[in-house]
KOLLUM-505946 format. One record per residue: residue number from 1; chain; residue in one letter; x, y, z of N, C-alpha, C in turn. Coordinates in steps of 0.1 Angstrom, whole numbers, always signed. Example, Ala and Ser with C-alpha at 12.3 -4.5 7.8 and 13.67 -1.06 7.14 Angstrom:
<atoms>
i:ch:aa:n_c1:n_c2:n_c3:ca_c1:ca_c2:ca_c3:c_c1:c_c2:c_c3
1:A:A:+132:-57:+78:+123:-45:+78:+132:-33:+78
2:A:S:+128:-22:+71:+137:-11:+71:+129:+0:+79
</atoms>
This chain:
<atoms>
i:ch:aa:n_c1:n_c2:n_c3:ca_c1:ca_c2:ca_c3:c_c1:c_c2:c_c3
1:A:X:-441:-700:+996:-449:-713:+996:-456:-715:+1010
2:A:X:-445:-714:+1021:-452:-711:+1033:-456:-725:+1041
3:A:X:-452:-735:+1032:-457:-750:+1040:-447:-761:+1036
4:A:X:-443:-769:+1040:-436:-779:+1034:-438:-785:+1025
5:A:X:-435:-788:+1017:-436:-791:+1005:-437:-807:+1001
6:A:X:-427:-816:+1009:-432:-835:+1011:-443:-835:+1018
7:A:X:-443:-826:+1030:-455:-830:+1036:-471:-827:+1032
8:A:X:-467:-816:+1025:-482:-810:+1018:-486:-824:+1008
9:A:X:-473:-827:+1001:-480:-836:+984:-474:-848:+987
10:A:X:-476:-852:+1007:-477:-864:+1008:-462:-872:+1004
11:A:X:-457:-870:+1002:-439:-878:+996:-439:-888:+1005
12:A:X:-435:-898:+994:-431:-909:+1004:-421:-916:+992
13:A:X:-407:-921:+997:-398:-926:+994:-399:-944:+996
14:A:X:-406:-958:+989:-402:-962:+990:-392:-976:+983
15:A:X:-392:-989:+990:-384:-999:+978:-369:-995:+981
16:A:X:-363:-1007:+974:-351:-1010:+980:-334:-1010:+972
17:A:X:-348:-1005:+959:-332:-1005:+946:-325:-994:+948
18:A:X:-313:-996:+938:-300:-983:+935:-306:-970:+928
19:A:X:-316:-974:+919:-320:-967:+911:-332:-959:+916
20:A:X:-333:-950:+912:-347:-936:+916:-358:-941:+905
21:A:X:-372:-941:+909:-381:-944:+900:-391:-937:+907
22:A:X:-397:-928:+899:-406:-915:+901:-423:-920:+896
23:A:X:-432:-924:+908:-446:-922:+897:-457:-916:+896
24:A:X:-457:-903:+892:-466:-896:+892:-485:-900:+885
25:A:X:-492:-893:+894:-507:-898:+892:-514:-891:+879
26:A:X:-524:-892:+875:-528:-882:+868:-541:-875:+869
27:A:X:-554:-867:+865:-563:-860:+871:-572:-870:+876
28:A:X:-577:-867:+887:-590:-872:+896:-583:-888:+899
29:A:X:-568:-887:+904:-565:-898:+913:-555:-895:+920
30:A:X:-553:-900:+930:-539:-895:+938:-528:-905:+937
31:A:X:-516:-912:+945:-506:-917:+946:-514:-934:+947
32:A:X:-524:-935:+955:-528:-947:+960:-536:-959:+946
33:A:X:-535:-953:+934:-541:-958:+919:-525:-966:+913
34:A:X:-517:-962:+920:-503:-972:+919:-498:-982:+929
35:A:X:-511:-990:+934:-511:-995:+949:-507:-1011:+944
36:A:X:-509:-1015:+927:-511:-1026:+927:-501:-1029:+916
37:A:X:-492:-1015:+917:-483:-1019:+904:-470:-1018:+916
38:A:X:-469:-1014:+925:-457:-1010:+936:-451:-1021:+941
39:A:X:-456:-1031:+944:-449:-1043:+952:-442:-1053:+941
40:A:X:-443:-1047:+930:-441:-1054:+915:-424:-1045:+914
41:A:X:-422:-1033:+918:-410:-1026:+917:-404:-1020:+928
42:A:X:-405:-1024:+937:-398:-1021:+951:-385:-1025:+951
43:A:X:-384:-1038:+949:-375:-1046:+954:-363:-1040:+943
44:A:X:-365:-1035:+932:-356:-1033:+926:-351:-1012:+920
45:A:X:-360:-1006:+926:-363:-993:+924:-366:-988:+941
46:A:X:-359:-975:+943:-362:-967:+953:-374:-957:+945
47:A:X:-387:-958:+951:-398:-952:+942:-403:-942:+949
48:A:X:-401:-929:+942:-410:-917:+946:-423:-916:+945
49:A:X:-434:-913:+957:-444:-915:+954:-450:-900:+956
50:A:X:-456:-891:+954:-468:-881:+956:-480:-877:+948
51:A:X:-486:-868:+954:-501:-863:+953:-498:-851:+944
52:A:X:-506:-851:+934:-505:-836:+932:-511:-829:+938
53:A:X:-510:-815:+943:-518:-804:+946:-528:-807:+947
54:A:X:-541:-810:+934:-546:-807:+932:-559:-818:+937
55:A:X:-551:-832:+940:-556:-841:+944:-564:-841:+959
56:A:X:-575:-847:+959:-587:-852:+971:-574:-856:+988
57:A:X:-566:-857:+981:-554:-864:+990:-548:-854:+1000
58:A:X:-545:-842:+992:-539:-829:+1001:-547:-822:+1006
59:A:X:-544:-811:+1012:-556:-805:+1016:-558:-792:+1009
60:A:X:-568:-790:+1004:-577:-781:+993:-567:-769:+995
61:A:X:-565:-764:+1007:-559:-749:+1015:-547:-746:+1006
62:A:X:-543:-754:+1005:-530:-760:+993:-527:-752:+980
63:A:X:-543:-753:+978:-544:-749:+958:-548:-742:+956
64:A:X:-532:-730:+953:-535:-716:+946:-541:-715:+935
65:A:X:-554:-711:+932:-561:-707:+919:-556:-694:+914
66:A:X:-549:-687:+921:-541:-682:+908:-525:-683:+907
67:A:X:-520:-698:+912:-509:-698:+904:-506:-710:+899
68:A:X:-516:-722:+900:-519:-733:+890:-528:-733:+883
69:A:X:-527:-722:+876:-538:-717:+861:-529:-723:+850
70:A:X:-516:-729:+846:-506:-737:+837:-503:-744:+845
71:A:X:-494:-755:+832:-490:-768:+840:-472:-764:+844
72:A:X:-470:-753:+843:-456:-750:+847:-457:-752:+861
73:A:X:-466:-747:+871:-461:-747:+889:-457:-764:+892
74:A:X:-465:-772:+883:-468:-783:+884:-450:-790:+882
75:A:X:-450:-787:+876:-437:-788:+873:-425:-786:+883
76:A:X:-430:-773:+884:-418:-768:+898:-422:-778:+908
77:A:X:-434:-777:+919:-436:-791:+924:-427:-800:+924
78:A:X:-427:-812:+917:-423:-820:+914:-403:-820:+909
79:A:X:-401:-806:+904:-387:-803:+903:-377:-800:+916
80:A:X:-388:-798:+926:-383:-791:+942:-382:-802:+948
81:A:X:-393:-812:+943:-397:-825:+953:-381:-836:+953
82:A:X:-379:-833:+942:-365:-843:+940:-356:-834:+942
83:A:X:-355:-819:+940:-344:-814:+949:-342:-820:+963
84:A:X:-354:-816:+970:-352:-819:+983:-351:-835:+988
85:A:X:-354:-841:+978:-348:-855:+984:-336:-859:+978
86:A:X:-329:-848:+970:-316:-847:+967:-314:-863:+956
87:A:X:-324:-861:+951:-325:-870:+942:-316:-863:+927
88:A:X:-305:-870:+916:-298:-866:+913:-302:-871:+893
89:A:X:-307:-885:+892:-311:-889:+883:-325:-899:+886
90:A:X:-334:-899:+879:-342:-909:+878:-351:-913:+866
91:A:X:-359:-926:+866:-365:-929:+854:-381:-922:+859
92:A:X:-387:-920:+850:-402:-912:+856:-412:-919:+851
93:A:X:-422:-924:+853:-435:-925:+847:-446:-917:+850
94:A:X:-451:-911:+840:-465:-902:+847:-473:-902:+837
95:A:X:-487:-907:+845:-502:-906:+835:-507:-899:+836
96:A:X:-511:-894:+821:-519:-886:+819:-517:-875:+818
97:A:X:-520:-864:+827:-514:-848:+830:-498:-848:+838
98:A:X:-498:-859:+842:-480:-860:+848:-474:-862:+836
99:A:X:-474:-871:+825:-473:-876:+816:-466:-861:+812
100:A:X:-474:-849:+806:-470:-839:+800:-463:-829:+809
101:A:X:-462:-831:+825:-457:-821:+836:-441:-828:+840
102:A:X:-444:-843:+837:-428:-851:+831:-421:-844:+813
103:A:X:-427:-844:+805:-419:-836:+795:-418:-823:+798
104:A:X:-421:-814:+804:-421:-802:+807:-407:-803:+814
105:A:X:-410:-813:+826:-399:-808:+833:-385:-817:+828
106:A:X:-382:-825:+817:-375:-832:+813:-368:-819:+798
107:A:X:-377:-812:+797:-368:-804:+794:-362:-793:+796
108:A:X:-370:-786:+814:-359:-783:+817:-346:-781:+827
109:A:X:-349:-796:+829:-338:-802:+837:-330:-817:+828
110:A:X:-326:-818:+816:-323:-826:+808:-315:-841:+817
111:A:X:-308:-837:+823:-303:-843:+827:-302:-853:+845
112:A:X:-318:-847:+842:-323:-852:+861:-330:-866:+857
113:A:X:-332:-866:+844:-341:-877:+837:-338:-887:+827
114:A:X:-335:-900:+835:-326:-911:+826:-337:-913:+814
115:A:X:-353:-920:+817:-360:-918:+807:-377:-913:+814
116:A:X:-384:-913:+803:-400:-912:+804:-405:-922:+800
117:A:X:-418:-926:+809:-427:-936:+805:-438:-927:+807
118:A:X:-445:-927:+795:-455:-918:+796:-468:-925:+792
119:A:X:-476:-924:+801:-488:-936:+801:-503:-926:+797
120:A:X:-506:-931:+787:-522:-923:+785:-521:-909:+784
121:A:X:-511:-904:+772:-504:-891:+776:-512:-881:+762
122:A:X:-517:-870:+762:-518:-861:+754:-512:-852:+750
123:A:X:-504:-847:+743:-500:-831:+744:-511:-817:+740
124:A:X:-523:-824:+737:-539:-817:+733:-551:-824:+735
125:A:X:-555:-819:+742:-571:-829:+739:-578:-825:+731
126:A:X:-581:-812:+722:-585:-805:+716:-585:-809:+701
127:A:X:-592:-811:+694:-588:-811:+681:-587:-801:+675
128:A:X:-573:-796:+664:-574:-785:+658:-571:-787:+648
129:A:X:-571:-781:+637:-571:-783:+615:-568:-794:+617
130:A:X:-553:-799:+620:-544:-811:+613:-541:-820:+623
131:A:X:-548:-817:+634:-549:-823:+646:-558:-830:+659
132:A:X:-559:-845:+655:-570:-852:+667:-566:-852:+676
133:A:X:-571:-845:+688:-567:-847:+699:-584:-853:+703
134:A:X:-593:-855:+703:-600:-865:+703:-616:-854:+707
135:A:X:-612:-845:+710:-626:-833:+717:-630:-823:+710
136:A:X:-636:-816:+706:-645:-807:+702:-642:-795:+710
137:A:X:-643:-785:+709:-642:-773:+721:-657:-771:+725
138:A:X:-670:-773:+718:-681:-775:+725:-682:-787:+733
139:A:X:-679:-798:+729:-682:-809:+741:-676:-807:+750
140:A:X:-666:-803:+752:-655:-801:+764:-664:-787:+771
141:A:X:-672:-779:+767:-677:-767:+776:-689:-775:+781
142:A:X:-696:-783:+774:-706:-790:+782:-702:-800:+793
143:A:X:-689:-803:+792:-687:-814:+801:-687:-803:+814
144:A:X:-678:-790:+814:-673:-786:+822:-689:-776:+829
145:A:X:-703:-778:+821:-711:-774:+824:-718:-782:+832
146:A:X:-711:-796:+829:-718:-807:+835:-710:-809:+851
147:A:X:-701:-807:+851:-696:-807:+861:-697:-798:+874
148:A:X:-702:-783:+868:-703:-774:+876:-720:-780:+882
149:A:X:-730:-782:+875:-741:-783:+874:-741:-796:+885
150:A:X:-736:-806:+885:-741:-814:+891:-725:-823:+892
151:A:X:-719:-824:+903:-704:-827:+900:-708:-838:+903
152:A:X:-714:-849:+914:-718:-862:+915:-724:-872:+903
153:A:X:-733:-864:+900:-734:-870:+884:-728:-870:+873
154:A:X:-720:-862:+875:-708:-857:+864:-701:-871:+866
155:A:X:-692:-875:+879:-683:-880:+881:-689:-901:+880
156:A:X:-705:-900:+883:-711:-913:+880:-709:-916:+864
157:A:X:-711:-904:+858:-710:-909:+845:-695:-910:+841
158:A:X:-689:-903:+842:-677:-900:+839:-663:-913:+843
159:A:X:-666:-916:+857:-659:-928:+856:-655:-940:+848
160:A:X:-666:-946:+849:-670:-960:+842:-663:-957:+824
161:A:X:-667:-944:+822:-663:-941:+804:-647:-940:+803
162:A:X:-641:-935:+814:-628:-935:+813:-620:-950:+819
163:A:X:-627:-956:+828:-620:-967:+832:-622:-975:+821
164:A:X:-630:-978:+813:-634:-982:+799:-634:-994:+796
165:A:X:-632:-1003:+805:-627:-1018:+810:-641:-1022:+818
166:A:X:-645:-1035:+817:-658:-1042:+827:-650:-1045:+837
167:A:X:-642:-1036:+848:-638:-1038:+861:-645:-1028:+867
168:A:X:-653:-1033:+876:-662:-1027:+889:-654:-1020:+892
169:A:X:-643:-1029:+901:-633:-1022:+914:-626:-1013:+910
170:A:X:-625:-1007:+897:-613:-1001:+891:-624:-990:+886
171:A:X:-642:-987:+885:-647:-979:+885:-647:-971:+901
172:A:X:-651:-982:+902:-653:-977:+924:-645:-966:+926
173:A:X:-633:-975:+928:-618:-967:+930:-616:-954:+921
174:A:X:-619:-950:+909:-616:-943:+903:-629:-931:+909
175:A:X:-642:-935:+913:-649:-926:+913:-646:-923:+930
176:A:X:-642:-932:+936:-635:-926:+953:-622:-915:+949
177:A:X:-615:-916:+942:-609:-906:+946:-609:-891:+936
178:A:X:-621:-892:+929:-625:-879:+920:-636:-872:+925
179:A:X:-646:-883:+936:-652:-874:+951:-644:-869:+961
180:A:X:-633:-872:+962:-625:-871:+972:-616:-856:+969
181:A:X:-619:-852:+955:-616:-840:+952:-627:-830:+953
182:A:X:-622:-815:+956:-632:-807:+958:-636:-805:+944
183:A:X:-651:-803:+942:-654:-794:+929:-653:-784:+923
184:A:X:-651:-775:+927:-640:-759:+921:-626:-766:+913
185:A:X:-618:-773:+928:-606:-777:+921:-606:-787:+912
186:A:X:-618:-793:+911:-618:-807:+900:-617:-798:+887
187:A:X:-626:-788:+886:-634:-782:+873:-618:-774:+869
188:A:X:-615:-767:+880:-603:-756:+877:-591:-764:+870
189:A:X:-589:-774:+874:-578:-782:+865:-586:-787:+850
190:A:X:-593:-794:+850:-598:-800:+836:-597:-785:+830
191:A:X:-597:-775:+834:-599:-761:+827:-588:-765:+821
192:A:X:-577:-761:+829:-560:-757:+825:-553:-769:+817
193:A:X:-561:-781:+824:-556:-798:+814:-563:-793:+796
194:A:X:-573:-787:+798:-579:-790:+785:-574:-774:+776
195:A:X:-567:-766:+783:-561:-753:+778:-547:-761:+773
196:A:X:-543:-766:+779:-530:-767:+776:-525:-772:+759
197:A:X:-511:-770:+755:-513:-775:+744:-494:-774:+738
198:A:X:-492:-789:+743:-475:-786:+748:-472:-794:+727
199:A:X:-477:-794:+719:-472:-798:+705:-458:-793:+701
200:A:X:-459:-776:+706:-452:-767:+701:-435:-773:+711
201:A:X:-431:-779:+719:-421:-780:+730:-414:-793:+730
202:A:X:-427:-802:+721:-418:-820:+724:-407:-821:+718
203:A:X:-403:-812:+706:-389:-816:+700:-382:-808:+707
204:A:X:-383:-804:+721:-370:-801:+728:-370:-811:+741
205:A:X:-380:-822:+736:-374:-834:+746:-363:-840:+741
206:A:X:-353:-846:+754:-342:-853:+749:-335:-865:+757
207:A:X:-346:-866:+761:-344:-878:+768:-352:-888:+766
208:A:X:-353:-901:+764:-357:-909:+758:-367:-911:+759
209:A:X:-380:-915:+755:-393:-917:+764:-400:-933:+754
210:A:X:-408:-933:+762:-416:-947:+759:-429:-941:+758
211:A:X:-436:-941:+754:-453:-938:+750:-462:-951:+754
212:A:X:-467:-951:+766:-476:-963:+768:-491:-960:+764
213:A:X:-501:-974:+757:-511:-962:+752:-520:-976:+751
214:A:X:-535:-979:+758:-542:-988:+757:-548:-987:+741
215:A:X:-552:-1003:+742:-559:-1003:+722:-569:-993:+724
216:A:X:-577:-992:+736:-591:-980:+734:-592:-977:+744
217:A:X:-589:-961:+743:-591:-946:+754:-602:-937:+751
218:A:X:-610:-936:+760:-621:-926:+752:-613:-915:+751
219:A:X:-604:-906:+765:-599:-895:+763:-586:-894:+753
220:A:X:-581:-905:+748:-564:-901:+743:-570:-911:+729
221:A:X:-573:-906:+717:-573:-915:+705:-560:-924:+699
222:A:X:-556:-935:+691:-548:-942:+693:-537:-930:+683
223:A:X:-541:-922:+675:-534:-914:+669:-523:-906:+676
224:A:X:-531:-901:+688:-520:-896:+697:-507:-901:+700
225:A:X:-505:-913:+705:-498:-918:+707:-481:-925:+694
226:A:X:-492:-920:+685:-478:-917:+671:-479:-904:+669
227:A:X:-488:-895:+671:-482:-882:+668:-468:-882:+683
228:A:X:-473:-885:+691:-456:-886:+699:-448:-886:+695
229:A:X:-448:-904:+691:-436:-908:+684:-433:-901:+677
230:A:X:-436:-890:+671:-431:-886:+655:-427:-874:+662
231:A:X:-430:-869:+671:-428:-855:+670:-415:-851:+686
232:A:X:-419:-859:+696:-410:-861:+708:-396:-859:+702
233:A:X:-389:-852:+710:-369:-848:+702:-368:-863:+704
234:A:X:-363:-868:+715:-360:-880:+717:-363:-889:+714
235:A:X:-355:-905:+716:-358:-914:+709:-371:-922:+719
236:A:X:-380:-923:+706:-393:-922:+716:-398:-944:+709
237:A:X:-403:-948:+716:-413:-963:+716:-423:-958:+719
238:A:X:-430:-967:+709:-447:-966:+713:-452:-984:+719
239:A:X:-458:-984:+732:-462:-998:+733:-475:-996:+734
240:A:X:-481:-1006:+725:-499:-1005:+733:-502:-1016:+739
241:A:X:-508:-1014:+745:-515:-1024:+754:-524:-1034:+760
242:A:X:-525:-1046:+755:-539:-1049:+744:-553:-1049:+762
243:A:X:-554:-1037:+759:-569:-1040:+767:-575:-1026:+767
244:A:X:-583:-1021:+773:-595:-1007:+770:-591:-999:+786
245:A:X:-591:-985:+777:-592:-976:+788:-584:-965:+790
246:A:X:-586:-955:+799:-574:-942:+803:-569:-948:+816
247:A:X:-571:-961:+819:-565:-964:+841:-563:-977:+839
248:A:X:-551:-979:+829:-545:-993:+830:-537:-998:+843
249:A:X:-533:-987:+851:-527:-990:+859:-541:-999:+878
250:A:X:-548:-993:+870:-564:-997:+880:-572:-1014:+871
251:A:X:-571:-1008:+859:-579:-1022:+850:-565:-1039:+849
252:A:X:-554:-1033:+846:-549:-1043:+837:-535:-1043:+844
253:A:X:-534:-1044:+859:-522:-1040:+864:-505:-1045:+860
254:A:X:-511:-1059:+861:-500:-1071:+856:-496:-1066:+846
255:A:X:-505:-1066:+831:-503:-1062:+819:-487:-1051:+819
256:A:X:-497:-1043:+827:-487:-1028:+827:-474:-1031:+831
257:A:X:-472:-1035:+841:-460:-1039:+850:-453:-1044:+839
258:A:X:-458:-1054:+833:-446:-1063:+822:-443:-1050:+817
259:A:X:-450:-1045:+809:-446:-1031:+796:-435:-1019:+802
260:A:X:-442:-1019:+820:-430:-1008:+824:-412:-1015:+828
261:A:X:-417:-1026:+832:-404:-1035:+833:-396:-1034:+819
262:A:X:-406:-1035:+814:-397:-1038:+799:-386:-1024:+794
263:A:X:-395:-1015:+793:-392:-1001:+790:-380:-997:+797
264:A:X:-381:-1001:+812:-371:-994:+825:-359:-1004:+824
265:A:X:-358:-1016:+813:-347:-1019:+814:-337:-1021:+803
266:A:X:-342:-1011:+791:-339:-1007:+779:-325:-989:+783
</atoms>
């Protein structure tokens, strides 16, 4: 690895509870898109915070292109991260692509993870025969032509559709930190996010999870979020969330807080 590993993905430990609370970010945002749900869970949660790799946040020098071509490294990451803070149990929340690098690594570390809250989560974006995951394999090559082609207009358009909500500040913010990412590394993850395709693995989850899931996501259709339910090993809740979007944690913060409160104390 050759570098530190808190220091590279940014770690920061903070809050004042007994309990470990993990929240990982998901693509084209870093740790700082949970700025306005954190002062809501401090007081009662010791909360893990970091960057992925792959985020505007660390530094580029960071991200091996050939050995975060799957979401497994991602995994390890995040499995080392709580070794080293000798973290022993905790509850996790991760959106989006954490979302699926939290079931990965919940299964295989069973017992590092009291539960999952999984926010805006896919196991496909792809649609296949029997399966919406909400994309076409052609539109998804044009996005990623659109991105190569012109990554600033990619990302003007692309914001606003995913934040999906009439909050300005919650566009802004979302499009600050997906410039903040380089464009090779933006395009090279949507690659491996939209390769991926974890259907075949959830019934070897076993630890309890929660499915959080807005009434309207352009990227995650509401279907996904019961194909979960039905298919996650464990005993899985679906909550939705009455407002629009993939960045509830940016649009509808309060909202969220009640639903994670709820979940984390089940």
């Amino acid at each position: 690895m050759g570098y530190n590993l808190l220091e590279a993905l940014n770690v920061r430990v903070v809050g004042s509870g007994d309990r470990h609370l993990v929240l990982a970010h998901g693509f084209g945002t870093d740790q700082s898109v949970w700025q306005r749900i954190l002062p809501l869970f401090t007081p009662s949660f010791r909360i893990i915070l970091y960057d992925l790799v792959c985020a505007g946040s660390v530094n580029p020098d960071h991200f091996d292109f050939t050995r975060y071509t799957t979401l497994d490294p991602y995994v390890d990451d995040l499995l080392n991260i709580l070794q080293a803070l000798g973290v022993e149990r905790c509850a996790y929340v991760g959106h989006s692509v954490s979302a699926m690098i939290g079931i990965l690594a919940s299964i295989r570390r069973p017992q590092l993870f009291s539960k999952l809250i999984l926010i805006g989560a896919s196991p496909r974006f792809l649609n296949d025969e029997d399966y919406h995951g909400g994309f076409e394999e052609g539109e998804i090559e044009k996005v990623f032509s659109a991105m190569e082609a012109n990554y600033e207009a990619w990302v003007n358009g692309f914001a606003p559709l995913a934040v999906g909500a009439d909050v300005p500040a919650a566009v802004r913010e979302f499009s600050r930190t997906l410039f903040n990412m380089r464009p090779d590394i933006s395009l090279f993850v949507s690659r491996t996010v939209f390769n991926s395709d974890l259907r075949g693995v959830l019934g070897l989850v076993r630890v309890p999870c929660c499915v959080i899931q807005t009434a309207r996501d352009v990227s995650v259709p509401a279907s996904v979020a019961e194909y979960l339910r039905t298919h996650l090993g464990g005993r899985t809740t679906v909550e939705i969330l009455r407002t629009e979007g993939h960045l509830p944690h940016l649009t509808a913060p309060a909202l969220l807080a009640q639903v994670l409160r709820r979940a984390l104390a089940r």
